[in-house]
LOMI-918349 format. One line per 3 residues: for each residue x, y, z of C-alpha. Coordinates in steps of 0.25 Angstrom, whole numbers, always signed. Layout:
// residues N
X/Y/Z  ...
//
This chain:
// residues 806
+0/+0/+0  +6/+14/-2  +5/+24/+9
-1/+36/+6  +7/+48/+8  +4/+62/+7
+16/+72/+4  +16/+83/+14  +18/+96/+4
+22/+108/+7  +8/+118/+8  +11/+134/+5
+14/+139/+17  +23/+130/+23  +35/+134/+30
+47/+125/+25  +56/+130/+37  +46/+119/+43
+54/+109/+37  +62/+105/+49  +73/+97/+49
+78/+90/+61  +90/+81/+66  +83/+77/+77
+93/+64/+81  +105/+57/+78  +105/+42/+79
+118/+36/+82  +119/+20/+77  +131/+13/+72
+139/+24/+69  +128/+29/+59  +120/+43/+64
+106/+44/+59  +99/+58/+58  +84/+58/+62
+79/+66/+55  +64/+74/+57  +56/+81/+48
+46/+92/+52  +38/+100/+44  +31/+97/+31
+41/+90/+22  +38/+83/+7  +43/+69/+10
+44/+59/-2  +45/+43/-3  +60/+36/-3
+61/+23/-5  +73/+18/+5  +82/+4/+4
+90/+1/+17  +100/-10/+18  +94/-24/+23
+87/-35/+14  +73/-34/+12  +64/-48/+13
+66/-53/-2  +81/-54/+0  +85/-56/+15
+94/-68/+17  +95/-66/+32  +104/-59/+41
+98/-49/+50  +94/-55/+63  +82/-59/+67
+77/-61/+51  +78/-73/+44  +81/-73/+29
+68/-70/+22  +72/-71/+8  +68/-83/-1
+79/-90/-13  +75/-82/-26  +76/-92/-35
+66/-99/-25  +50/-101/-28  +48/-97/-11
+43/-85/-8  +43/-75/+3  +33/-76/+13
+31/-62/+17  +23/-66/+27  +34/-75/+36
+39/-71/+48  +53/-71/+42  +49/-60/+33
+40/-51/+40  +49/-49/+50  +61/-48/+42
+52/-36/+36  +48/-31/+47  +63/-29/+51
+66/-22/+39  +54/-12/+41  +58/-10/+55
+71/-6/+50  +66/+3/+40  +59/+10/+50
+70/+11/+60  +78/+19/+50  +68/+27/+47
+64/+30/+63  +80/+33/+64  +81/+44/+53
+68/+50/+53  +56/+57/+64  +44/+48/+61
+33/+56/+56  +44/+63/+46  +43/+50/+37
+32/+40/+32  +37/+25/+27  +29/+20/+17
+34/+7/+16  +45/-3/+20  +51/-12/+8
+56/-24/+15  +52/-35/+6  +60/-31/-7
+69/-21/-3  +72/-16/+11  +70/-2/+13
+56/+8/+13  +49/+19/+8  +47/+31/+14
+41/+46/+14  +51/+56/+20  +60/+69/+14
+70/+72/+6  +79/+73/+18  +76/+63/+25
+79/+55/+14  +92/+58/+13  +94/+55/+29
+90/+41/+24  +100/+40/+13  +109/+43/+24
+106/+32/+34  +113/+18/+34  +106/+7/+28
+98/+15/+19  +101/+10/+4  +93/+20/-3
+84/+29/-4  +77/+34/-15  +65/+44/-17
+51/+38/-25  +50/+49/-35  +36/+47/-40
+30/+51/-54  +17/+47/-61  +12/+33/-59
+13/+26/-71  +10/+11/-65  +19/+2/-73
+12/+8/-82  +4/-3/-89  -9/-2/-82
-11/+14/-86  -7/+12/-97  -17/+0/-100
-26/+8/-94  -30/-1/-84  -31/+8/-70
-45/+16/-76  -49/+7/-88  -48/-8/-83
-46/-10/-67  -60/-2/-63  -66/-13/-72
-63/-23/-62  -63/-15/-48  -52/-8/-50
-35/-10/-49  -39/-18/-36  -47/-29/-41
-43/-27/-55  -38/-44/-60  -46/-47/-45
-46/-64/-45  -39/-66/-58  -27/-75/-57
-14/-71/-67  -4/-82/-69  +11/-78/-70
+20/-89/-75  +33/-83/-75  +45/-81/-65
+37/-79/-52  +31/-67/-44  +38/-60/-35
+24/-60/-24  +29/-49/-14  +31/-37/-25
+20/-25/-22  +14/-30/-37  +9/-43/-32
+8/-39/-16  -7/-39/-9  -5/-32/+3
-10/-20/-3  -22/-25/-11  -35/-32/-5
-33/-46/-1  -34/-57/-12  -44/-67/-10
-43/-78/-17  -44/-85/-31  -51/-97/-31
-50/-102/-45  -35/-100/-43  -28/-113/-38
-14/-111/-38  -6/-105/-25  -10/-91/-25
+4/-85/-18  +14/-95/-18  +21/-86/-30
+35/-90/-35  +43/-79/-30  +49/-72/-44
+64/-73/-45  +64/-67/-61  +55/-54/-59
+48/-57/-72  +35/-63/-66  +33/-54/-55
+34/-43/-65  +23/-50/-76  +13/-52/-62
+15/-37/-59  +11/-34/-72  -1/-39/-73
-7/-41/-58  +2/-33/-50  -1/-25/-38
-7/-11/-44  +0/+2/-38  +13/-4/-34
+25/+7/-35  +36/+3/-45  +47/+10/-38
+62/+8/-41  +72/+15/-36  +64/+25/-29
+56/+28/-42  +41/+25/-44  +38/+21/-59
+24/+19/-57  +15/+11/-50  +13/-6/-54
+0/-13/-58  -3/-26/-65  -15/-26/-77
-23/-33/-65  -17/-29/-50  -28/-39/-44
-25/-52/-52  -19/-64/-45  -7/-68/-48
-3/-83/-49  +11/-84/-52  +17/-97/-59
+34/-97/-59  +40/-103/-71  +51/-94/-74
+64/-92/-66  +74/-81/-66  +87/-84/-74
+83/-96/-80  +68/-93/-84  +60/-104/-87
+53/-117/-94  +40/-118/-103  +38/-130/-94
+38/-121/-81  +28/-110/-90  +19/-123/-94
+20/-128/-79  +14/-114/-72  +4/-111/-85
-2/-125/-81  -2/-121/-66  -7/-107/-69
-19/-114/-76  -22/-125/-65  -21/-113/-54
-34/-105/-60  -27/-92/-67  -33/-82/-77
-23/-77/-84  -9/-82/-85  +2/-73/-89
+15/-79/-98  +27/-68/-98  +34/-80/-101
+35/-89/-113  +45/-98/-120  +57/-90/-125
+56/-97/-139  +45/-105/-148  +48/-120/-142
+55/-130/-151  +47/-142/-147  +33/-140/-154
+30/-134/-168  +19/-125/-164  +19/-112/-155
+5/-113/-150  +7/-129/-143  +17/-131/-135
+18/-133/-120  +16/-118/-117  +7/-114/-126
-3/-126/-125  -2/-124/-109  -7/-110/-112
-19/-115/-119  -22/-123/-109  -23/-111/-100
-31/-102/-108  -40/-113/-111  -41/-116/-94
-46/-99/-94  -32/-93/-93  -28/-80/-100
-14/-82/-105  -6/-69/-106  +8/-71/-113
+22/-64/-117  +23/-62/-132  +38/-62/-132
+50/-53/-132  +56/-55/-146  +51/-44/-152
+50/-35/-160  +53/-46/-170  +41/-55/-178
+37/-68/-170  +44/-68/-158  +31/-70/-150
+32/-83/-141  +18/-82/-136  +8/-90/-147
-4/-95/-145  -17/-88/-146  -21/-93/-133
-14/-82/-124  -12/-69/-126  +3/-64/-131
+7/-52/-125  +16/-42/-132  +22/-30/-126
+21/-15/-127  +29/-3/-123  +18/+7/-115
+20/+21/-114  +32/+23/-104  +46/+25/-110
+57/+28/-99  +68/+36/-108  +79/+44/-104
+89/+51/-107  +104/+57/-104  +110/+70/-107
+125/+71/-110  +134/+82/-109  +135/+86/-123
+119/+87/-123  +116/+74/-130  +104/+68/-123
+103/+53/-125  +91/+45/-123  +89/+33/-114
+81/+25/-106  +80/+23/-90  +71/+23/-78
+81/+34/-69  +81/+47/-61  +90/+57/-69
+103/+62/-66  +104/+76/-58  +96/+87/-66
+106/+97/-73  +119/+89/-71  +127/+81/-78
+134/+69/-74  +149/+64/-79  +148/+51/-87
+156/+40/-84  +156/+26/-91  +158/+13/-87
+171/+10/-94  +177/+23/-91  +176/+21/-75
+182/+6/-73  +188/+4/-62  +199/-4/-70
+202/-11/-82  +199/-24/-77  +183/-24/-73
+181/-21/-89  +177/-35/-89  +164/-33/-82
+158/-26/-93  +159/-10/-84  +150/-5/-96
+138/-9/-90  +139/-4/-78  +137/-18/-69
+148/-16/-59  +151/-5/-52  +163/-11/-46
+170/-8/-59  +168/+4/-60  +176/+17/-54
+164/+24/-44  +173/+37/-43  +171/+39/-59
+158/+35/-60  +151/+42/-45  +143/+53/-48
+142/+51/-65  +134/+45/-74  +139/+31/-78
+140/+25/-92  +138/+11/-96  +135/+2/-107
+122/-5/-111  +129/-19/-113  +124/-33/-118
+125/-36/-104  +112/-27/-102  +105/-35/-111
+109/-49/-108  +105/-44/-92  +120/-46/-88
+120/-31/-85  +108/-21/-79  +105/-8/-79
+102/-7/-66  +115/-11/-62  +121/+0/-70
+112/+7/-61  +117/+1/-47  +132/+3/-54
+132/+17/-55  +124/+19/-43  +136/+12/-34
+146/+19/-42  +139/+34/-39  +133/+35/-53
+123/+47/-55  +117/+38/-67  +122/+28/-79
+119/+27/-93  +119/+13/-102  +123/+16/-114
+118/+6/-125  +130/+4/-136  +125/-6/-142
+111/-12/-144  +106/-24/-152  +92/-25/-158
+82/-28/-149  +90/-24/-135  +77/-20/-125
+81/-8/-116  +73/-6/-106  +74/+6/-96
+78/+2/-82  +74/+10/-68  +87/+13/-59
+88/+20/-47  +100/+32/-55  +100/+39/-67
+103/+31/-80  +99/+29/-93  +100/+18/-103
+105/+24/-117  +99/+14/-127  +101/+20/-140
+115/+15/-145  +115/+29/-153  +114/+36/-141
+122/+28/-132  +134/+31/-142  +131/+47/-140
+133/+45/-127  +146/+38/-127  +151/+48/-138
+148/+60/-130  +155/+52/-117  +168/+48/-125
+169/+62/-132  +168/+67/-118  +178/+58/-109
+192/+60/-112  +201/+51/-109  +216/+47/-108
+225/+38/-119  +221/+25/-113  +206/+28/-113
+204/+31/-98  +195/+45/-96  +202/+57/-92
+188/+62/-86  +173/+59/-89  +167/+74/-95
+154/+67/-100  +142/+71/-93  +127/+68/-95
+113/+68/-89  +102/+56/-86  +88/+61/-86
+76/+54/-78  +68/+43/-83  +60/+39/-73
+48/+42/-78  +40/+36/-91  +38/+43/-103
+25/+39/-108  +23/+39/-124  +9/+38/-132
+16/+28/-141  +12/+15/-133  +9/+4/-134
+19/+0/-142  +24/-14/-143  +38/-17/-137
+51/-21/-146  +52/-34/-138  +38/-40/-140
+38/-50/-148  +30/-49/-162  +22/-58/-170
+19/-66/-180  +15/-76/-170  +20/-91/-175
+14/-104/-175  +23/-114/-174  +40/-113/-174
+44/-111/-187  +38/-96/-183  +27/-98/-194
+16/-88/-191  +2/-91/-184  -10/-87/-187
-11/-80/-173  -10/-66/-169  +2/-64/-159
+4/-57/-148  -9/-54/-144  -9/-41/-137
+3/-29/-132  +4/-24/-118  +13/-17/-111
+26/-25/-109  +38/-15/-108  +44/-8/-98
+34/-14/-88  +35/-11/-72  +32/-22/-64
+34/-29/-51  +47/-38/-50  +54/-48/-42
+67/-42/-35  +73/-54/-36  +70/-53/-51
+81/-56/-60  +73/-54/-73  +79/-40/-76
+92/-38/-70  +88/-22/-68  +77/-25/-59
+85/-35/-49  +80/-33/-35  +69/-23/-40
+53/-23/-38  +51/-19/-51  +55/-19/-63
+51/-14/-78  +53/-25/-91  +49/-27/-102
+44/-39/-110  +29/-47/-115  +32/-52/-101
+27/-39/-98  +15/-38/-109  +8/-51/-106
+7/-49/-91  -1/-36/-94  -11/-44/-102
-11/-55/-92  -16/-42/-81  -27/-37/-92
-30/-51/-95  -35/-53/-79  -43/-40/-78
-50/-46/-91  -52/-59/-84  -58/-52/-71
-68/-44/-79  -72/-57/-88  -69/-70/-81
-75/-76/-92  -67/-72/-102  -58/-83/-108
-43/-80/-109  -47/-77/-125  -56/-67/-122
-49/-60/-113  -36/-60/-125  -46/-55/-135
-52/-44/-126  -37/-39/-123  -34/-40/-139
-47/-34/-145  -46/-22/-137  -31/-20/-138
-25/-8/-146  -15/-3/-157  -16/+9/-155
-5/+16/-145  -9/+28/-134  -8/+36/-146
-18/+29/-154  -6/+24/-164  -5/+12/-168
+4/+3/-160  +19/+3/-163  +29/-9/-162
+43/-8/-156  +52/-12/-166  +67/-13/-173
+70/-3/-182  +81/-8/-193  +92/+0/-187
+87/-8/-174  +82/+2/-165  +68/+1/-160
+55/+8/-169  +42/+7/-169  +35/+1/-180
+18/+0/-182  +15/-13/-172  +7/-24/-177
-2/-34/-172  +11/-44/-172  +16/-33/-163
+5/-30/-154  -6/-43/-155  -19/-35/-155
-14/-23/-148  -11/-16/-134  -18/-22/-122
-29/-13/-119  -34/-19/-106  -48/-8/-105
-53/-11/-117  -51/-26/-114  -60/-29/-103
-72/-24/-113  -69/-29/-127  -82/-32/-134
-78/-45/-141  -70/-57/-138  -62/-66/-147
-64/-80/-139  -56/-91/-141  -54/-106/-132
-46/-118/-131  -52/-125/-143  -50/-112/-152
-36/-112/-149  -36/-127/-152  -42/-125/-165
-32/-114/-168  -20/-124/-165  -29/-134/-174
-31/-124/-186  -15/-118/-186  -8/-125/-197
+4/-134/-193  -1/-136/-180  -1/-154/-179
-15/-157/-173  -6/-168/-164  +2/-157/-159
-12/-149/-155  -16/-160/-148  -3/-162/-140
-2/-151/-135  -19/-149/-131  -23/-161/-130
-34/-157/-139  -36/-163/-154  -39/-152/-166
-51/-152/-167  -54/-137/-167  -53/-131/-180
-52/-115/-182  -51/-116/-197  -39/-108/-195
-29/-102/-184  -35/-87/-188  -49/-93/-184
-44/-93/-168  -54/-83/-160  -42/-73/-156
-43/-59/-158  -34/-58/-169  -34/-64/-183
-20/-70/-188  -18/-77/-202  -4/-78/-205
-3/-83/-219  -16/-78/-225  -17/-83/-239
-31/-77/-248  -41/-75/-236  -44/-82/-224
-56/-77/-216  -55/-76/-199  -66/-78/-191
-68/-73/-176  -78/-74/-165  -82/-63/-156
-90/-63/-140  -96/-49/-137  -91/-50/-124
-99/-36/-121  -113/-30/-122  -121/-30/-136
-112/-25/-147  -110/-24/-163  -96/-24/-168
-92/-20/-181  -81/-28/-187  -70/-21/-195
-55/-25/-200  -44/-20/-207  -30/-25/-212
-17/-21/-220  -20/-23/-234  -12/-33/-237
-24/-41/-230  -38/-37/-233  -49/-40/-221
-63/-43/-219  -72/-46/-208  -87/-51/-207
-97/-48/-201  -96/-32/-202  -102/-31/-187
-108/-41/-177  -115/-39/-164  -114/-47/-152
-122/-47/-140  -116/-50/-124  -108/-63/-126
-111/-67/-139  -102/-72/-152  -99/-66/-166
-90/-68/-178  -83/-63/-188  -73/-67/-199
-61/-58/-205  -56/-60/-220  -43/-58/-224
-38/-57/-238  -24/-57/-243  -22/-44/-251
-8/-44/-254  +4/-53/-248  +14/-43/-239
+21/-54/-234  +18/-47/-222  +7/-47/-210
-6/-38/-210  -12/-32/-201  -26/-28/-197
-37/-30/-189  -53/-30/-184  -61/-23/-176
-73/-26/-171  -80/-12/-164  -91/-12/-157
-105/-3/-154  -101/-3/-140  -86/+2/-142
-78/-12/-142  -68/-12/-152  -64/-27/-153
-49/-28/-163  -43/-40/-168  -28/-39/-176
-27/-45/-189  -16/-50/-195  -14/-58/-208
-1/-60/-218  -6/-64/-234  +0/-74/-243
-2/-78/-257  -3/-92/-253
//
């Protein structure tokens, strides 16, 4: 719970000579003297987040007396039990401590605690001056303090920006009941249960689930990060401050903050993990009672032992769960932007792909010469109007010999000479170690931090096609320079401006520069867009990557640059180790947002099958972007930087999620076990035996042709003359006509019939769409239908079709 706490401003009138203050004590304790200090008058106090030596619970090994060890192995399944004697007292301990120091330095009534951190870090949070935070700094066994500079709430952003606060959470009671008695299920490397995200001491107590069989809190604990992050984001806690480094970036929330989660481990840090394990927990998952099971997980290439994409072991286990009820939310992939990478196939779940939203954390650094150079970064800035001297790495070795340990990037202090480097800007360079995750920016960070650095850059030299940089928070200025063209500017102007001796060595450092403030967002209009690393479509069929007749991804939401919670034990990215929270990005992002949407569309219709709720989220999606464009893609340019290029349904699927409009589309595209049967039946090269194998059923289901399957979407890969689709619709709302219109490049030409149906409450229509070859492209087109309706639904499906002569 947050404390409220109202800031005691200074009125008109006020007489600052009031503002009293007063060495009132000295408190004399190993050799240490501590000023007491007290505050009258009105003062304006603000918060500072505080770290004092000690361990806090996760990591204590033993070694004060009185306290046993409360930690557990993190490689180990076990978690804490927060509710042992062993741990609350040894929490109590570091709370009484906390206080003490507190009581020491400061009058009580001059200070307001607002919380003690004991459980992930040791230290607290606490309203006092600007003075008095400076005594603290002061006092032995504080490790830091750092003030909790505050700007506008921006969540992580997703929910704003989906528009669920004020379109979709009062449909369901509000943010508090919003996912109430829907069960998610997360197979991937654990939860971390004790983050705020996931914590229930400050919501209404859970009753429980009855359908649900599975052990409702015995949660592997998460030793990767990657599974409490994908939990966060789609049932995490709402409100919970995302603060690092004594910075806010915004406050959490999952797509449904009241959904269970039921958490099913089959990944481990390092070593990852086996489809077997996957299979295992989806089959689990299923037996337990879930509604929606999310998959930021999949296998890292098509598998070698079957000839088909849609049966194998994991695909058919996902059948069985979406024919058992269960909504099955899954990652498209990260190979993008290049054609059919996706390594989520079938048409029973929903293949997620990911967008960039609208934040965008630039920077820049101004050198001496003028030149300002842009970047990227989550940091405060350098002083305002000054310059600071600019040192590199390479030029502040402490000898010869450590030039084995790669000093360029910056990952050992104790290399580097601390008397050239206090007090200046350090230079370092973005190596492959960076990439390969042998190096981190946020040890560059704690680098220049112990050697007195005012900031870094990281300079990238070198970048190959398809390098992902993302912006890192950290506690100092820096900035990651991520144009080569740019970093080469900056080491011009350095070398130009560092003279040095016959053998190399500098005279004296005379380049100077400047690191601006990147803390906060810059929100751009131009979003959605999708990501460079999503993978794309065509979707294939079997593995010698022949194309399907199916439509994937399915759907974009938000998937980079994603707050959420982590485990501080997390070794999934190496620049969040031992944080609380951490901002990726991936699909394994994406999917777990449509898994969150997909459980407030459960708690609204309960009765809705797991192919209802994937057409209502696709129908009603968009390619339009906040500024009514159409959608744009991340891509390669042929110099190999990145552009942006017109996206297509390979791309996007049907469009960006748009959760509102979902809970109230109109019209469904239904589909069920059989129908997926028949599609497996009707897709040429698929062996009947094989079918059977893998489901147990014979083909007996017959669709005509794969293009036939009730989706949302109409696919014909190798269209030859005209071939004629036919779909069937459920009004899932009051009395309404739809008038049914289509249109596609001309390469393709399009027809459908009838011109308009009307359908009453729960009844069934349809309609068949006609596409002719114009002319052969050797190339995909694109179009699509609309069905809109008297009552203002607006029901789209994507179309996509490539002609041949033959």
């Amino acid at each position: 719970m947050v404390i409220p706490f109202v800031d005691q401003c200074y009125s008109q009138g006020t007489n600052l000579s009031r503002l009293r203050t007063e060495l009132q004590a000295h408190v004399r304790g190993s050799g240490i003297i501590y000023s007491k200090i007290r505050i009258s008058g009105l003062v304006r106090t603000e918060i500072y987040i505080v770290t004092v030596e000690g361990e806090p619970v996760i990591s204590y090994t033993g070694g004060v007396n009185g306290f046993e060890a409360t930690a557990v192995e993190t490689d180990s399944d076990e978690k804490i039990d927060v509710t042992s004697e062993l741990v609350t007292s040894y929490s109590r301990h570091l709370e009484k401590k906390h206080d003490m120091l507190l009581g020491m330095l400061f009058d009580r009534g001059t200070y307001k605690k607002l919380y003690s951190y004991h459980h992930l870090i040791n230290g607290f949070a606490v309203h006092i001056s600007p003075e008095q935070a400076e005594t603290l700094r002061g006092a032995p066994g504080v490790k830091s303090v750092e003030r909790d500079w505050k700007v506008r709430r921006l969540t992580t952003h997703t929910p704003q920006f989906l528009g669920l606060p004020t379109g979709v959470w009062p449909t369901g009671g509000g943010f508090d009941r919003a996912g109430e008695d829907i069960v998610i299920a997360f197979v991937d490397s654990g939860i971390y249960p004790h983050h705020p995200s996931f914590s229930t001491h400050n919501t209404e107590p859970y009753g429980p689930v009855l359908r649900y069989r599975g052990i409702d809190f015995d949660s592997p604990l998460d030793g990767d990060g990657h599974g409490s992050h994908t939990a966060a984001i789609a049932a995490g806690n709402n409100g919970i401050p995302v603060r690092m480094y004594g910075f806010e970036y915004g406050r959490a929330s999952g797509m449904a903050p009241r959904a269970r989660i039921a958490v099913y481990k089959a990944l481990y840090r390092i070593f990852g993990g086996f489809v077997a394990d996957v299979v295992a927990a989806i089959d689990q998952a299923v037996h337990d009672g879930v509604d929606v099971l999310n998959l930021s997980v999949g296998p890292n290439s098509p598998g070698a032992a079957t000839k088909t994409t849609f049966l194998n072991p994991f695909d058919t286990a996902l059948l069985s769960a979406v024919r058992a009820g269960v909504f099955v939310a899954q990652a498209a992939g990260n190979g993008g932007p290049f054609p059919k990478t996706l390594l989520s196939y079938s048409p029973w779940i929903a293949s997620v792909a990911a967008a960039v939203d609208d934040r965008r954390y630039k920077n820049h650094m101004t050198l001496g010469n003028g030149k300002i150079l842009s970047g990227i970064g989550l940091s405060p800035a350098t002083h305002a109007n000054r310059t600071f001297t600019l040192v590199a790495a390479n030029d502040v070795l402490l000898d010869s010999s450590v030039a084995k340990y790669s000093p360029c990037d910056c990952q050992r202090p104790e290399v580097l000479n601390k008397n050239l480097v206090e007090g200046n800007i350090l230079l370092c360079g973005y190596s492959f170690n960076f990439v390969s995750g042998t190096a981190s920016i946020k040890r560059v960070s704690e680098t220049a931090k112990i050697l007195g650095a005012v900031g870094f850059v990281l300079a990238v030299e070198n970048a190959s096609p398809g390098t992902k940089f993302d912006p890192v928070p950290v506690g100092i200025p820096g900035i990651l320079i991520t144009d080569v063209s740019k970093s080469m500017e900056l080491i011009d102007y350095y070398n130009v401006s560092t003279p040095r001796d016959w053998t190399g060595r500098v005279k004296n450092f005379k380049a100077v520069g400047s690191i601006g403030e990147s803390l906060k967002p810059i929100l751009h209009k131009s979003a959605p867009q999708v990501a460079l690393f999503s993978a794309r479509g065509p979707n294939i069929k079997d593995y010698s990557f022949q194309d399907a007749d199916l439509l994937k991804p399915d759907i974009l939401a938000p998937g980079s640059l994603i707050w959420s919670a982590w485990a501080p034990n997390g070794t999934d990215e190496a620049d969040y180790d031992g944080e609380g929270f951490a901002m990726i990005s991936g699909t394994s992002m994406a999917a777990p947002h449509i898994a969150g949407i997909a459980a407030l569309l459960k708690q609204k219709h309960p009765h809705w099958s797991p192919a209802a709720i994937k057409s209502a989220l696709m129908t009603t999606s968009t390619t339009l972007d906040r500024a009514e464009r159409p959608l744009q893609a991340q891509q390669f340019s042929e110099s190999g930087t990145m552009s942006l290029v017109p996206a297509t349904p390979f791309d996007f699927g049907s469009g960006h999620v748009n959760p509102r409009a979902a809970l109230d589309p109109g019209l469904i595209f239904d589909a069920g076990y059989e129908d997926y049967l028949g599609f497996l039946c009707t897709t040429p090269g698929i062996d009947a035996r094989e079918i059977k194998n893998y489901t147990n059923s014979p083909c007996i289901y017959t669709l005509g042709h794969p293009w036939n399957l009730n989706i949302p979407s109409i696919t014909i890969s190798h269209l030859v003359g005209t071939q004629t689709a036919t779909r069937t619709v459920t009004n899932v709302a009051n009395e309404e006509t739809y008038v049914i219109t289509a249109r596609m490049a001309p390469a393709i030409a399009i027809d459908t019939n009838p011109p308009a149906m009307t359908l009453r409450p729960g009844a069934s229509g349809k309609f068949s769409v006609t596409l002719t070859v114009r002319s052969v492209t050797g190339a995909y087109s694109f179009g699509e239908i609309l069905l809109k309706g008297s009552r203002g639904h607006k029901v789209r499906i994507p179309v996509v079709a490539m002609g041949f002569d033959r």
